[in-house]
TIMI-2910 file (N, C-alpha, C, CB; in pm, 1 decimal, decimal comma, always signed):
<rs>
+----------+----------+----------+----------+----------+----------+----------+----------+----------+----------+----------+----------+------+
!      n_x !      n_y !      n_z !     ca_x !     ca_y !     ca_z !      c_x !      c_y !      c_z !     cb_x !     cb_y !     cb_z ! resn !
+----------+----------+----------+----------+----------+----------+----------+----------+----------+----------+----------+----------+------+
!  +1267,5 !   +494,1 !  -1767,5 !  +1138,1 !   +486,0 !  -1705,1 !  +1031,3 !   +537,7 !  -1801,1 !  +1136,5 !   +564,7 !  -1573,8 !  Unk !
!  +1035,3 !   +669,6 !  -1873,0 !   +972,2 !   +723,6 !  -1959,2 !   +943,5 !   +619,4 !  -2058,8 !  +1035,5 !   +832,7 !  -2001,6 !  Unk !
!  +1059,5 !   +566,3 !  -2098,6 !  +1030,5 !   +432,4 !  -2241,2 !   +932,7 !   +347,6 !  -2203,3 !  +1166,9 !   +314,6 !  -2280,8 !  Unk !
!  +1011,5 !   +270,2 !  -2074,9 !   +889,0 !   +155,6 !  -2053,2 !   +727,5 !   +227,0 !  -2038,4 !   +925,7 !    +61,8 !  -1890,1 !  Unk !
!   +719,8 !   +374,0 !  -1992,8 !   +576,0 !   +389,4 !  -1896,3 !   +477,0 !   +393,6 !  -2076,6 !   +566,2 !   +602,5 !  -1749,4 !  Unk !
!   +578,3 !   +473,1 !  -2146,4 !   +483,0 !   +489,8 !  -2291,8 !   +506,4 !   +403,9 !  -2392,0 !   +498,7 !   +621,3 !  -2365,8 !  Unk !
!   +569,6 !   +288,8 !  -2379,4 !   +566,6 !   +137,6 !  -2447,9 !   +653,7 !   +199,3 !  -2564,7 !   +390,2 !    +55,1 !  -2499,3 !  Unk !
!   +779,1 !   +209,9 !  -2521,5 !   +884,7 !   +230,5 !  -2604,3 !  +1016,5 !   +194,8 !  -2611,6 !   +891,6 !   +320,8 !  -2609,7 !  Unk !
!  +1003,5 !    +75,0 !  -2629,0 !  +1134,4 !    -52,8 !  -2640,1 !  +1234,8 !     -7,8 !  -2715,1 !  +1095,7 !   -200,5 !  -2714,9 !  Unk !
!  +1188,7 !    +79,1 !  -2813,5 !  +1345,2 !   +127,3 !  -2934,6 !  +1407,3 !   +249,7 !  -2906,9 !  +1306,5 !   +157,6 !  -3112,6 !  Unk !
!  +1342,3 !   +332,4 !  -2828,9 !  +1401,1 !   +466,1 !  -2747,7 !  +1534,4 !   +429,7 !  -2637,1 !  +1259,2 !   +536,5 !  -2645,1 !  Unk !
!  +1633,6 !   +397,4 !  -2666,2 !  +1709,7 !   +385,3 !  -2586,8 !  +1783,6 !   +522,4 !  -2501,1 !  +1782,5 !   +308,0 !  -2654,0 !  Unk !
!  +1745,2 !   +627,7 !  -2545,5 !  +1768,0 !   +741,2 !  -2497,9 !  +1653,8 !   +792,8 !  -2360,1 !  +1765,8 !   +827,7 !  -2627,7 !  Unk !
!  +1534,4 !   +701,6 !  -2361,0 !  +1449,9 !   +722,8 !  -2268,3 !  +1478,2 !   +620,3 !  -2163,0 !  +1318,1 !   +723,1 !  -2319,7 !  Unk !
!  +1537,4 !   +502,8 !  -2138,5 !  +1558,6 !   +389,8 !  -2083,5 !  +1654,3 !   +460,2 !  -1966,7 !  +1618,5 !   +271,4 !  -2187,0 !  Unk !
!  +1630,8 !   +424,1 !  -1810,6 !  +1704,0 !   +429,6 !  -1728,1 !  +1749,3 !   +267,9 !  -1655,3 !  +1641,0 !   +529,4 !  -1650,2 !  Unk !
!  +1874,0 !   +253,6 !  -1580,2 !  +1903,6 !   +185,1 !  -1521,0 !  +1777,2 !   +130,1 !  -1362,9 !  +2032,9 !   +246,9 !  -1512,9 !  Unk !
!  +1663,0 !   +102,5 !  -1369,1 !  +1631,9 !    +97,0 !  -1263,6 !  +1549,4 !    -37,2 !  -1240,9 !  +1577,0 !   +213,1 !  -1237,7 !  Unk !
!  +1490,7 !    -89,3 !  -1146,7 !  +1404,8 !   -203,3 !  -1104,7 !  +1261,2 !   -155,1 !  -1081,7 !  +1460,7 !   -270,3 !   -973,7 !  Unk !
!  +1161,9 !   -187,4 !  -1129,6 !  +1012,7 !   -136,3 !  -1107,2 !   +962,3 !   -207,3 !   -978,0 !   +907,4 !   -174,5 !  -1241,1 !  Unk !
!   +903,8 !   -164,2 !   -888,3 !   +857,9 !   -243,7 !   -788,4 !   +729,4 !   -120,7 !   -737,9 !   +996,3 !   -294,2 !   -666,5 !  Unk !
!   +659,0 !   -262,0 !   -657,6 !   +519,2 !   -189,5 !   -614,0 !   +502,0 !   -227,7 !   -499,8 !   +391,2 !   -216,4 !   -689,3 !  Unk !
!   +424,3 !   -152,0 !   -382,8 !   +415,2 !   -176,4 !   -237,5 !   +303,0 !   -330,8 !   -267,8 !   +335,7 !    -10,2 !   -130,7 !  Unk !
!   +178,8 !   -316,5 !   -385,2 !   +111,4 !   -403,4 !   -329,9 !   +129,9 !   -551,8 !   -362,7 !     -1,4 !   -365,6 !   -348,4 !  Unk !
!    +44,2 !   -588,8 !   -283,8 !    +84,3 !   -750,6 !   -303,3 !    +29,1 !   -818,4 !   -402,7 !    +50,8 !   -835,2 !   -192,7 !  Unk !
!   -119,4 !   -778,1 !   -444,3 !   -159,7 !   -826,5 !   -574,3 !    -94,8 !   -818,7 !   -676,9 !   -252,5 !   -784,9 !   -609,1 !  Unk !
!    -82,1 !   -659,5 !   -669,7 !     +7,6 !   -634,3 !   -833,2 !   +180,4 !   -694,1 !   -824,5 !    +20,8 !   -418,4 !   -874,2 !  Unk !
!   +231,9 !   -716,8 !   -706,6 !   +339,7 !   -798,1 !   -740,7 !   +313,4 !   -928,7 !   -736,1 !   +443,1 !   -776,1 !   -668,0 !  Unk !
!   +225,2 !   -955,7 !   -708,5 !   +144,9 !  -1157,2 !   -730,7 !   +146,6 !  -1156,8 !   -875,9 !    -72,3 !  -1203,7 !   -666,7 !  Unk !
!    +72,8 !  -1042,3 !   -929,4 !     +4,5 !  -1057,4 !  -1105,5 !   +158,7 !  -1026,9 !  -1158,1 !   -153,7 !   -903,3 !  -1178,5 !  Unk !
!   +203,6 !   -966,4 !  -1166,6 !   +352,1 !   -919,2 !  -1210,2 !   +449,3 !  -1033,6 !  -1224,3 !   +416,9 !   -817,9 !  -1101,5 !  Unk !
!   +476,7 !  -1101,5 !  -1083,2 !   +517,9 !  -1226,0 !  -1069,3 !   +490,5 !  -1355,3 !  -1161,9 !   +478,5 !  -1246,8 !   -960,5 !  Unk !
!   +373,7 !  -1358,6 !  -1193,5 !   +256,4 !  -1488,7 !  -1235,8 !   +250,2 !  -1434,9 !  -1386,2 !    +65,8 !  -1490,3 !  -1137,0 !  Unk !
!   +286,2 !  -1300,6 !  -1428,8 !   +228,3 !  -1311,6 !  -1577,0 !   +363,4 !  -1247,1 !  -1706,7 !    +58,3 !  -1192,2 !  -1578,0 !  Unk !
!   +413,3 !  -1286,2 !  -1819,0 !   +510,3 !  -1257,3 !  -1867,2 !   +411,3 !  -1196,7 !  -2015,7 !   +626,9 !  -1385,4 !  -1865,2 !  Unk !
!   +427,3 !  -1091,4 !  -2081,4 !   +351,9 !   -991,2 !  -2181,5 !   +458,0 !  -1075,4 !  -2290,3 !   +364,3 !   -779,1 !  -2154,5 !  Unk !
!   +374,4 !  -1155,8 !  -2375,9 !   +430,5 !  -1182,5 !  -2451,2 !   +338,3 !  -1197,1 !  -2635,9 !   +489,9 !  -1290,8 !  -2375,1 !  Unk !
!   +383,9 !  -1111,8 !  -2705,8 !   +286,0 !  -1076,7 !  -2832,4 !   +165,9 !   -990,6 !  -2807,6 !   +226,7 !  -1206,2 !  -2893,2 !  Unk !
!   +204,3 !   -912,6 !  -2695,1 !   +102,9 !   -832,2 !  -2666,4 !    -13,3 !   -884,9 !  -2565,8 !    +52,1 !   -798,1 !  -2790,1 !  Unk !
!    +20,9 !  -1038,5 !  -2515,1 !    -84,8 !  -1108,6 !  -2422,8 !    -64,6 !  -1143,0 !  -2354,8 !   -146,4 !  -1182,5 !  -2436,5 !  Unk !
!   -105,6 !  -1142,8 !  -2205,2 !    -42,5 !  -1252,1 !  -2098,3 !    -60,7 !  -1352,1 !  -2088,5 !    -52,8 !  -1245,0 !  -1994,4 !  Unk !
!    +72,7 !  -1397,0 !  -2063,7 !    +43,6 !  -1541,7 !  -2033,8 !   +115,4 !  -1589,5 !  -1877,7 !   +111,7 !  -1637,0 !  -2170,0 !  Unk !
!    +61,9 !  -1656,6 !  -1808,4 !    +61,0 !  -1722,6 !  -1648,2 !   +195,9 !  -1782,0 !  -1632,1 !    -61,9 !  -1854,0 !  -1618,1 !  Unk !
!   +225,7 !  -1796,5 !  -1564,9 !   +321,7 !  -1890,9 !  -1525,9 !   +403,3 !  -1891,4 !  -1369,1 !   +418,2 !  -1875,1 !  -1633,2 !  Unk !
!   +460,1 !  -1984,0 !  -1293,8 !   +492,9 !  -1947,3 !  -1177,1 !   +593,6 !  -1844,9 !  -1141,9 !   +519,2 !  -2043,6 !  -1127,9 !  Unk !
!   +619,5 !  -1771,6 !  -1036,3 !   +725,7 !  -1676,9 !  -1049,7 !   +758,1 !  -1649,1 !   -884,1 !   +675,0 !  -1533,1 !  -1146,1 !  Unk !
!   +797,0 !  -1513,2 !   -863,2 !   +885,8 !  -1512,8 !   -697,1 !   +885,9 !  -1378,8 !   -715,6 !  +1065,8 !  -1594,6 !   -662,0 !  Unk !
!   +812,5 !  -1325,0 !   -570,5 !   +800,3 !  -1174,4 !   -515,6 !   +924,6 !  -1166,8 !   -403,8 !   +630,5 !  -1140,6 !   -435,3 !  Unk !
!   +996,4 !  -1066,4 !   -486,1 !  +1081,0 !  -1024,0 !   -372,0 !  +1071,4 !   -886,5 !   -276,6 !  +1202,1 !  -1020,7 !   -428,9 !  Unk !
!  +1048,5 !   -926,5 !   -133,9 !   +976,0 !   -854,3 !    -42,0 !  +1143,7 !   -741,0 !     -2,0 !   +888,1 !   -981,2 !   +107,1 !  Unk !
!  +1108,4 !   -658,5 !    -41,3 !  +1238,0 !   -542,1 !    -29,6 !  +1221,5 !   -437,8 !   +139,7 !  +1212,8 !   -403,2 !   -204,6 !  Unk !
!  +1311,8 !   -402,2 !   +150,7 !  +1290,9 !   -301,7 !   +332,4 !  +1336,4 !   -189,9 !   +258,7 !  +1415,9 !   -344,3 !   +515,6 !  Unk !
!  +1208,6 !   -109,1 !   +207,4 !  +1256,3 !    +35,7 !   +199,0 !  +1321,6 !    +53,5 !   +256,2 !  +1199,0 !   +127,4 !   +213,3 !  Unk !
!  +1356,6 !    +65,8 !   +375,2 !  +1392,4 !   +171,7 !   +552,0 !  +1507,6 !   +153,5 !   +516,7 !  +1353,6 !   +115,6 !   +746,4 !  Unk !
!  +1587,1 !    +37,6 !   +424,4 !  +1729,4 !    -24,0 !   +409,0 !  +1795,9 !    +65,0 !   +313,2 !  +1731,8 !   -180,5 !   +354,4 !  Unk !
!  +1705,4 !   +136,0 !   +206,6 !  +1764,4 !   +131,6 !    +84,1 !  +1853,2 !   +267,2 !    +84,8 !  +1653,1 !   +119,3 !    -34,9 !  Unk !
!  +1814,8 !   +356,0 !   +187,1 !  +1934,1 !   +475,7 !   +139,5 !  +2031,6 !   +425,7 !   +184,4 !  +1931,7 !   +629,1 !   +190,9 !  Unk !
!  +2062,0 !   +368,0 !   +277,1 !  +2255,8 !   +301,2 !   +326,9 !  +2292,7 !   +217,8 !   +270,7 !  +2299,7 !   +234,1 !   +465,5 !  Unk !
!  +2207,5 !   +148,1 !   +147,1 !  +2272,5 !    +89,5 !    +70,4 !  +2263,2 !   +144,7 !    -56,2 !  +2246,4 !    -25,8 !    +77,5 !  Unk !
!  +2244,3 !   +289,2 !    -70,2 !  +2277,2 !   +323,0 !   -183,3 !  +2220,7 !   +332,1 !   -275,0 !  +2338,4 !   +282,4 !   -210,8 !  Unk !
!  +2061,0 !   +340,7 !   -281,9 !  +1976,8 !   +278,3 !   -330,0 !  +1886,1 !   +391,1 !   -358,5 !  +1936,1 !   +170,4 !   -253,7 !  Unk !
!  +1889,8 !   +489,6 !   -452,0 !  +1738,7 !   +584,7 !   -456,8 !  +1595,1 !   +526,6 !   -491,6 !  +1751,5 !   +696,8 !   -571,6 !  Unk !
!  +1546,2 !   +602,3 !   -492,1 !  +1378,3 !   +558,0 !   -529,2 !  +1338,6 !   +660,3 !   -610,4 !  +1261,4 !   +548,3 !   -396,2 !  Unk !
!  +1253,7 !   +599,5 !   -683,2 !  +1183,1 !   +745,4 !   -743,3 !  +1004,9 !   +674,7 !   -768,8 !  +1285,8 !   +814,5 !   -944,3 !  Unk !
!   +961,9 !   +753,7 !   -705,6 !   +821,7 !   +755,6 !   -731,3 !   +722,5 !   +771,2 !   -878,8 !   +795,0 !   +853,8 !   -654,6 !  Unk !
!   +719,5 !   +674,0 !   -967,3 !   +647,1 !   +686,1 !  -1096,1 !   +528,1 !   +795,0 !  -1083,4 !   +587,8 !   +539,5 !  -1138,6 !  Unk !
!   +513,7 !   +772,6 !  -1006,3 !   +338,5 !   +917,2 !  -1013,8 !   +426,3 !  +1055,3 !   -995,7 !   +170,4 !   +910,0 !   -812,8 !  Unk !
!   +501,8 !  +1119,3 !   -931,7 !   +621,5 !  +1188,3 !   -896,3 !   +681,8 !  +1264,2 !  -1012,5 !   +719,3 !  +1093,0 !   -842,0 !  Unk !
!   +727,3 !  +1157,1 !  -1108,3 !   +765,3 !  +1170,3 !  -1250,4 !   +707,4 !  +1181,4 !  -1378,9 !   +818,7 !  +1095,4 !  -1268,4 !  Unk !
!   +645,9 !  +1080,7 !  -1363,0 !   +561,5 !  +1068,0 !  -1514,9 !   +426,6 !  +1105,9 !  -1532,9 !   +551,6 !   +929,7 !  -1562,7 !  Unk !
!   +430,4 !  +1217,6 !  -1631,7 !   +257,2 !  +1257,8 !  -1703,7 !   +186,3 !  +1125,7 !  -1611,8 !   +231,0 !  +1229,6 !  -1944,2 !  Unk !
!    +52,2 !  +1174,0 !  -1533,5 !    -44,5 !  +1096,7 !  -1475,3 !   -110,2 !  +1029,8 !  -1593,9 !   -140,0 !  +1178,1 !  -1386,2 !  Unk !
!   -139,6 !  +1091,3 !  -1713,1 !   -228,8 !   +977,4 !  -1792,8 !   -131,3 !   +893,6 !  -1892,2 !   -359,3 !  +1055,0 !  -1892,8 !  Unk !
!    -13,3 !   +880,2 !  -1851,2 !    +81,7 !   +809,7 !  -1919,4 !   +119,4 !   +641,7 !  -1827,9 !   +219,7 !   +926,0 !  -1930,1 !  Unk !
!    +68,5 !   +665,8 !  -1687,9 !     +2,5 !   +544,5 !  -1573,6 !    -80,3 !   +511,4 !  -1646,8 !    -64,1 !   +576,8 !  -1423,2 !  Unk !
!    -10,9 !   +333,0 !  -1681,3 !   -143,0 !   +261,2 !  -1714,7 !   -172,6 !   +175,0 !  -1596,8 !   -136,0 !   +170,5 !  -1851,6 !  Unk !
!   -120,4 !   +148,8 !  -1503,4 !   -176,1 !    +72,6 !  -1384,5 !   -139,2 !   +165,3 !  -1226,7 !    -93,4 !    -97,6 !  -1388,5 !  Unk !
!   -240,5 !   +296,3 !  -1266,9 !   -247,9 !   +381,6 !  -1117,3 !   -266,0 !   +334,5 !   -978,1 !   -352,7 !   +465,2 !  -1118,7 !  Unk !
!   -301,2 !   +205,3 !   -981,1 !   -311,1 !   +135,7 !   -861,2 !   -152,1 !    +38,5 !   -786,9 !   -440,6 !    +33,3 !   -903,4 !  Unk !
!    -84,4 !    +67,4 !   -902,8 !    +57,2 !    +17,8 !   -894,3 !   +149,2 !    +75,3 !   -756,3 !   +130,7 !    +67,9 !  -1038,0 !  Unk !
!   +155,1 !   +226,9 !   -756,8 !   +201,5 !   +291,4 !   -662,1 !   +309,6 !   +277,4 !   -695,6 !   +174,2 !   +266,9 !   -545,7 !  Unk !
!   +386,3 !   +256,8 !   -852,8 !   +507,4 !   +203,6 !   -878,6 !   +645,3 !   +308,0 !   -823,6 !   +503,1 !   +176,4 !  -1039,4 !  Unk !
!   +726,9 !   +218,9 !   -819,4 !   +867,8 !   +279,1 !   -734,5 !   +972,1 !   +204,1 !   -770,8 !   +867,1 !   +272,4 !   -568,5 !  Unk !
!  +1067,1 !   +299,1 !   -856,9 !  +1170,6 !   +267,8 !   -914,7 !  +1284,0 !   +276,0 !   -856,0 !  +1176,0 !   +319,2 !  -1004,9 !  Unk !
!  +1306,8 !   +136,6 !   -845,8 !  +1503,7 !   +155,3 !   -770,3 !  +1590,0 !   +173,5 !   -860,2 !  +1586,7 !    +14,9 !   -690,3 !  Unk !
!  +1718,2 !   +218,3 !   -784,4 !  +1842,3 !   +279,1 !   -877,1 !  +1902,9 !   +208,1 !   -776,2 !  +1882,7 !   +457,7 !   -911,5 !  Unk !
!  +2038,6 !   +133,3 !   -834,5 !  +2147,3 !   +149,8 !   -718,1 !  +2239,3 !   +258,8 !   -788,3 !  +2239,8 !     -6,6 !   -674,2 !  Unk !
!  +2325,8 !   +333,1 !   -681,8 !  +2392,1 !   +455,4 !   -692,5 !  +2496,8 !   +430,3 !   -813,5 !  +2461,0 !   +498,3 !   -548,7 !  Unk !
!  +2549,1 !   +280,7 !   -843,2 !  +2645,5 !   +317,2 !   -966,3 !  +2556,3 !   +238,5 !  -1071,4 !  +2827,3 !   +257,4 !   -954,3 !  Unk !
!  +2451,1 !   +237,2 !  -1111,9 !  +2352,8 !   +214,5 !  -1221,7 !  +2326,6 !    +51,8 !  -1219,4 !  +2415,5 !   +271,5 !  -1375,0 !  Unk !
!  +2403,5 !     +3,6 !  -1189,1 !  +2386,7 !   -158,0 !  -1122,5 !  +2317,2 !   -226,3 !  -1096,9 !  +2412,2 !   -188,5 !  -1039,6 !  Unk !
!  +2352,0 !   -366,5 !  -1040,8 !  +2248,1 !   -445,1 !  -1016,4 !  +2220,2 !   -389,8 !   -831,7 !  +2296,6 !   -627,5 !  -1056,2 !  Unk !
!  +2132,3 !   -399,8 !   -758,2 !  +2121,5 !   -408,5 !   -624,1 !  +2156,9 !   -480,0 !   -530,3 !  +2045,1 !   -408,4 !   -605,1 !  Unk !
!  +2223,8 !   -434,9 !   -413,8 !  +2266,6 !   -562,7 !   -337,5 !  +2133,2 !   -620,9 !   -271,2 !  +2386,6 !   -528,0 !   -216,1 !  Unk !
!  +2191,4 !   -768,7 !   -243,0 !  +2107,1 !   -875,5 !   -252,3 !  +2046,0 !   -813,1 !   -108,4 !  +2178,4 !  -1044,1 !   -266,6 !  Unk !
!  +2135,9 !   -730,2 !    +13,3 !  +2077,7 !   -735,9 !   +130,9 !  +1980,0 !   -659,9 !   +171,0 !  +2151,0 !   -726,9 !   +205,1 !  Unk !
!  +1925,4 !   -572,9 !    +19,8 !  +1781,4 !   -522,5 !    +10,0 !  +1676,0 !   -591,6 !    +21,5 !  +1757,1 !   -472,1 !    -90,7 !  Unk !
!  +1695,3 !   -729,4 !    +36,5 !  +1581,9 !   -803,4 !    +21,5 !  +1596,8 !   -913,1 !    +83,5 !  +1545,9 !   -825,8 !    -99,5 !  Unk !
!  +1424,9 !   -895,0 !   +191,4 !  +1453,9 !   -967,2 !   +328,9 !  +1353,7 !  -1036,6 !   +287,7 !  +1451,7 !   -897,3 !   +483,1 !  Unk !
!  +1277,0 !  -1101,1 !   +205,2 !  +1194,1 !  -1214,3 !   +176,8 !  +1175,5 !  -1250,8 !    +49,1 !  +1078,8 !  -1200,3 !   +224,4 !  Unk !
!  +1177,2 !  -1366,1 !    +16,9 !  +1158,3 !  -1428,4 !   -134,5 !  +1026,9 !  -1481,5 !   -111,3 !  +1273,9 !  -1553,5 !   -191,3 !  Unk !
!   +916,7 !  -1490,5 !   -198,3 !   +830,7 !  -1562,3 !   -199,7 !   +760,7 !  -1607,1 !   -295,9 !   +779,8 !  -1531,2 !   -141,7 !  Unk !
!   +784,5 !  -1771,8 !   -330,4 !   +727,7 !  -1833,1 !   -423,5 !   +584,6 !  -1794,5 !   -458,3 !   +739,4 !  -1954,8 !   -393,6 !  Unk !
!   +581,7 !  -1795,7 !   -589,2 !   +415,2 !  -1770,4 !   -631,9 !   +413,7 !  -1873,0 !   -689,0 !   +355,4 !  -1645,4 !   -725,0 !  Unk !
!   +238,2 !  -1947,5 !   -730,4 !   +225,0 !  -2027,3 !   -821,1 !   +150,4 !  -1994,8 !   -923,5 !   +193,0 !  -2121,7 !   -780,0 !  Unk !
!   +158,3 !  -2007,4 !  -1037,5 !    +30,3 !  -1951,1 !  -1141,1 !    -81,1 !  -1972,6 !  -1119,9 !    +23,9 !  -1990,7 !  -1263,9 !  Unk !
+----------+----------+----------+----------+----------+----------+----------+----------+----------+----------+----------+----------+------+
</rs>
């Protein structure tokens, strides 16, 4: 979490197992719709997956709150409200965390 928040791709010692997700809907619209590539965005179509907190401790699932954790001026998008999933054995998440798919278009 630390790697990604301070743009540090070669720190593999800072890198955790987790999924970034945000309550809002814009920033997972823009998130969805835009891929950082050479340092620029670029558009393209993509898919918000609508997750049930309320689900995630019985499936195993911690959270951790980015504002919680990380130096505040190390947030480059404070409006994110970002929230990092873990599943309990470092994994991918089960699928039954997630009760809506929704197409975006660029």
């Amino acid at each position: 979490m630390l790697a990604h928040r301070l743009g540090l791709p070669d720190r593999p010692d800072l890198h955790t197992a987790g999924i970034s997700t945000t309550p809002h809907v814009a920033r997972a619209r823009f998130y969805a719709t835009h891929v950082l590539v050479d340092g620029g965005w670029q558009q393209r179509a993509g898919v918000i997956y609508v997750i049930d907190r309320a689900r995630l401790g019985a499936l195993g699932i911690s959270e951790h709150v980015v504002s919680d954790t990380v130096y505040d001026l190390s947030i480059k998008e404070p409006l994110n409200a970002e929230v990092i999933l873990v599943a309990s054995d470092g994994g991918e998440l089960p699928a039954s965390a997630i009760i809506e798919i929704i197409e975006v278009e660029n």
